[in-house]
C-alpha positions in Angstrom: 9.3 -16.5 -19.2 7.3 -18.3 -21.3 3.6 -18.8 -21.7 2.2 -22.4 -21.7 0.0 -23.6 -24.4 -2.8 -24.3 -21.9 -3.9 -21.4 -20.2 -7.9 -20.9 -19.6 -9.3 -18.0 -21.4 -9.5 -15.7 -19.2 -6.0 -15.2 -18.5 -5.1 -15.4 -22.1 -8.4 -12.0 -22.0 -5.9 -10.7 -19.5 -2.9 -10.8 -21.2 -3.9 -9.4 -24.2 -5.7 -6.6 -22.5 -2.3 -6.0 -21.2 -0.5 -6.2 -24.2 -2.7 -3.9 -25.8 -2.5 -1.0 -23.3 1.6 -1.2 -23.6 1.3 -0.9 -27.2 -0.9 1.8 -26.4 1.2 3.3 -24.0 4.2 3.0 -26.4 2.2 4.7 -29.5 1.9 7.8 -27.2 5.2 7.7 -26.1 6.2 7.8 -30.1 4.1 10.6 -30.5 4.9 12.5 -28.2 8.4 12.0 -29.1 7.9 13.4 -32.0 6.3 16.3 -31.0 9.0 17.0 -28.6 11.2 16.6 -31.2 9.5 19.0 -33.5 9.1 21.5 -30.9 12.9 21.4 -30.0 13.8 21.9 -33.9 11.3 24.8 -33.8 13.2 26.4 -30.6 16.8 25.7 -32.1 15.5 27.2 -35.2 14.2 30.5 -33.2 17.5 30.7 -31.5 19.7 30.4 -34.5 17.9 32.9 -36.3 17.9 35.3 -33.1 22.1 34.8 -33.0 21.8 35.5 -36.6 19.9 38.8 -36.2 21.9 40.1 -33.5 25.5 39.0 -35.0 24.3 40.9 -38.6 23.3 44.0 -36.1 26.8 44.2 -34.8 28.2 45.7 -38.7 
């Protein structure tokens, strides 16, 4: 859809206002992604060293 030239100002205000709080919304969303991400590394990291522990306490 695209935006006509002439729209009066304060629908343009609205539109921005939007625009900013979905680029808002999508900065969390990358951070959070990559706290997730970090935090899953962290767990698989736990694990593999648990398997590790436990397959060297097996000789």
């Amino acid at each position: 859809m695209a935006m006509q030239a002439d729209q009066p100002a304060d629908a343009l205000a609205v539109i921005r206002r939007i625009q900013a709080s979905i680029d808002a919304v999508a900065a969390r969303a990358r951070d959070a992604q990559t706290t997730l991400s970090a935090t899953y590394r962290r767990s698989m990291d736990g694990a593999k060293a648990a398997s590790q522990y436990h397959q060297a306490a097996r000789f």
